[in-house]
N, C-alpha and C positions, 0 to 999 in steps of 0.2 A: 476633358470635361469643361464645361464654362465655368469660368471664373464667378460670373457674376450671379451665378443662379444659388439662391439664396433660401431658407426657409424658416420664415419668421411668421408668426400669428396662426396658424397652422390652424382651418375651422376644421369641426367636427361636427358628425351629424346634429349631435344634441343641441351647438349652436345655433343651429340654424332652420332647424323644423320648422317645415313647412312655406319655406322660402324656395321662388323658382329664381331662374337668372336669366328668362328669354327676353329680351328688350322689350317695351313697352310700346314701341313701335310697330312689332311687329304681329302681338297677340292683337292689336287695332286692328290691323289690316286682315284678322281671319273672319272668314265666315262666318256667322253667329251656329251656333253647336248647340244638339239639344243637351238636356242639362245632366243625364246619366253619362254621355261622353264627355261632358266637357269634366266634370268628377274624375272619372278614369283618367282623364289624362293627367291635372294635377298631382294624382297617385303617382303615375306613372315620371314624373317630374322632379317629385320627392324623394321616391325609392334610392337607397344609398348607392343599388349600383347602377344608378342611369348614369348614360356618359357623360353627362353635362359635371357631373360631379368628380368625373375622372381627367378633364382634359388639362387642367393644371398642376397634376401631380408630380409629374416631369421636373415641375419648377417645385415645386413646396418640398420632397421629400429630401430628409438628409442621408449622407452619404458618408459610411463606417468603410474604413481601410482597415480592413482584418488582417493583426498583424502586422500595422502598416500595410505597405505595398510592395506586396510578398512576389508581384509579378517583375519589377524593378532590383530586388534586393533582399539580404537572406530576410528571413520572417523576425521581427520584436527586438530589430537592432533598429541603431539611429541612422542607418543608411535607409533604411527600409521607411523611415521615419519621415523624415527629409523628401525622400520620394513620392508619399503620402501627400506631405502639404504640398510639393508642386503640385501632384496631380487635382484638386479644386479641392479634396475628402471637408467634410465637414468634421469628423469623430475620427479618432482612433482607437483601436480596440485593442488591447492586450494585455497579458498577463503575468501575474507576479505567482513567485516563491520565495521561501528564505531560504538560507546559506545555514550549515551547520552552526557559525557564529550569528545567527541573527541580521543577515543582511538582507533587503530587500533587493531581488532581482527581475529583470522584466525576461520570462522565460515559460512559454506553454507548457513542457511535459517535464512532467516529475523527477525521471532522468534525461541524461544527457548524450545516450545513444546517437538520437536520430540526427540530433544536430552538432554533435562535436564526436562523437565516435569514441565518446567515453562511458564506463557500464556502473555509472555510479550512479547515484541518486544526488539530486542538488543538497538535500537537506542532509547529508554525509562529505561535503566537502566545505570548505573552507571558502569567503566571496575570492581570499587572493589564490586559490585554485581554479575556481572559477573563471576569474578575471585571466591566465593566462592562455584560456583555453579557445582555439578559432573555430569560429562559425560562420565565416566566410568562404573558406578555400573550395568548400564541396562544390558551391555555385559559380566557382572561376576568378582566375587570376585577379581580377578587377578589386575582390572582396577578400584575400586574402587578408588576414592579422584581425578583423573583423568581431571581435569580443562582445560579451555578452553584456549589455550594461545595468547599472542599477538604475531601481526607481526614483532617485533623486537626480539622477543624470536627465533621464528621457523628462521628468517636470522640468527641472530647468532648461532643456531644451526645446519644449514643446509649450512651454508657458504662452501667451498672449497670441499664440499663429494656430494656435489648433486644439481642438477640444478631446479628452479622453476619456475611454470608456474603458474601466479597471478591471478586468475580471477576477476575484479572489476565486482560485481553486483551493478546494475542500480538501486539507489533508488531516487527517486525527491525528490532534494534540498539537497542531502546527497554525493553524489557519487562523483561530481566533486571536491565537497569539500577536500575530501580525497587523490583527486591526491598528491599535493605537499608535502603532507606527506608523502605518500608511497614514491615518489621519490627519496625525501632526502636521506629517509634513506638506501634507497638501493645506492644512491649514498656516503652516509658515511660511505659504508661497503667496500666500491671496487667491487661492487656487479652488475657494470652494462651489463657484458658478464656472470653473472647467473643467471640472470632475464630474463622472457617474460611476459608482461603485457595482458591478451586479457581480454574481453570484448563481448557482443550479442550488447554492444551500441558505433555505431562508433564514436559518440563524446568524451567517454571517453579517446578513441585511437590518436583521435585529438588534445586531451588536453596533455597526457602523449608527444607525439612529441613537442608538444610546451616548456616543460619543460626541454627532456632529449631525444633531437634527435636520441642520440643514443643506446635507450632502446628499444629493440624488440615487435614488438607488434603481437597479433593473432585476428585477426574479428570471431569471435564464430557464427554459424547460423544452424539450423535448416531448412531453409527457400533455395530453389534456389539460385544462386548469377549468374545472366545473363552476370553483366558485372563486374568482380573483377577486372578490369585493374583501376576503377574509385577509386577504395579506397587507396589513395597511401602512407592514413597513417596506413596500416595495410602490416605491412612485413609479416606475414604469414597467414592462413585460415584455423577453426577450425571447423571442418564439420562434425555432424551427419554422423552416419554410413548410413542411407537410401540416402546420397546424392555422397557418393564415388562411385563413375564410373571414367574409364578410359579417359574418354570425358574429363569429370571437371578435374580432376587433371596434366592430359595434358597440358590446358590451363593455368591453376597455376602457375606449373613449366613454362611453357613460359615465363611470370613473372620476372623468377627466386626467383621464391616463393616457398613455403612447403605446405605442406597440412597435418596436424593432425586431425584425425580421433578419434571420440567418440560414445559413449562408448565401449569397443569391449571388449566380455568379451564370445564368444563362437566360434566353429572353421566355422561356416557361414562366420560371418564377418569379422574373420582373413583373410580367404579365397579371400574373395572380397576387403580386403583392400591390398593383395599383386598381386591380380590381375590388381588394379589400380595403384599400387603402392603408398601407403600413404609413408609418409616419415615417420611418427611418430604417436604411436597408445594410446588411451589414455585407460586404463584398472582397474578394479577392481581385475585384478590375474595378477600384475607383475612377480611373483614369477611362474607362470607354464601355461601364457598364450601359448607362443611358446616351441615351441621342445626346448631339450637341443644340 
């Protein structure tokens, strides 16, 4: 991926209504047009999905390393991490649990099966259980001894090179508990402009505002969202690839909202997402999802 491809200032439709960008040069040089076509066209100019309005996407949209860079190295370790920020990633994505003692871990599923080949559940074992357990070996020699780390390891190692995107998974009796934690310590980092918190449960998002107004948060769904204007503790929306249409992300940006888009990991849904223009795409190929 390029290095240097950047996304900052990010217009949206509503910015920009009723603004064309064909050189002024060249609208001189046409023909004079009678006035119902030359109408139509302007329309046609404006509309959000003419291409004129898709051909710098490439370059604006950012780029989530799901799990890190899960093609590199096991998934929501600091190898995986590491590989991330070489590969350009703007975000990284991943998620926390706690440990029977209250430890925050960075680790997708509830147990520990699929990734250590243990048949416990995290929130039943102990962090220094946890901690001696490899997540490495399945994927080869290379990764052997390979542990699971906590959330204060991956902030301090991810601080000032890369931005994260936190998922809190929803467990009962467990998850809210966690908020003030996580906050702290993102807020003992100086960490709260490289933080975004999201969530599939909008109270967890409710709870993060009540501690640290100024931590960004994402609504996670798979599901329709008829009316996103109600959720107004959710500053951005994290949207299955089968719900990005031009329609929805429209109405987002009215907002003045974002809209990151998952999983997107072939050139279908690249497709469709710079068709509707997602702002930010969340990938298992940071490293060669888009052109160079």
């Amino acid at each position: 991926m390029n290095q240097e491809r950047v996304s900052k200032n990010r217009r949206h439709p509503s910015a920009n209504a009723g603004r064309t960008h064909f050189p002024v040069p060249f609208i001189m040089k046409m023909a004079p047009l009678p006035a119902a076509l030359l109408c139509g066209l302007m329309l046609v100019l404006a509309s959000p999905g003419f291409a004129f309005a898709e051909e710098n996407w490439d370059q604006d949209v950012e780029i989530t390393a799901h799990r890190g860079d899960v093609s590199q190295a096991p998934e929501n370790t600091i190898p995986a991490f590491k590989a991330a920020i070489e590969s350009g990633a703007d975000w990284i994505e991943l998620d926390i649990n706690q440990t029977k003692d209250g430890v925050l871990v960075v680790l997708h599923d509830e147990n520990l099966m699929r990734v250590a080949g243990v048949p416990h559940k995290v929130r039943d074992l102990t962090y220094d259980e946890i901690r001696s357990l490899d997540v490495g070996s399945r994927l080869g020699p290379d990764f052997q001894g390979t542990s699971i780390p906590t959330l204060s390891e991956v902030l301090d190692y991810c601080r000032g090179k890369i931005k994260l995107n936190i998922e809190i998974k929803y467990r009962e009796g467990q998850s809210l508990e966690l908020i003030p934690q996580m906050v702290e310590m993102i807020r003992q980092r100086e960490m709260l402009q490289e933080c975004m918190i999201t969530s599939f449960n909008y109270g967890c998002l409710q709870m993060v505002k009540i501690f640290e107004p100024s931590l960004e948060t994402g609504l996670i769904s798979s599901q329709p969202i008829p009316q996103p204007e109600i959720y107004t503790s959710a500053d951005n929306f994290v949207l299955s690839i089968e719900l990005i249409e031009p329609d929805t992300v429209n109405r987002i940006h009215g907002l003045g909202k974002e809209v990151i888009a998952w999983t997107i990991n072939d050139q279908y849904s690249v497709d469709k997402c710079k068709k509707a223009r997602a702002d930010n795409i969340i990938t298992d190929r940071p490293d060669d999802i888009l052109p160079e």
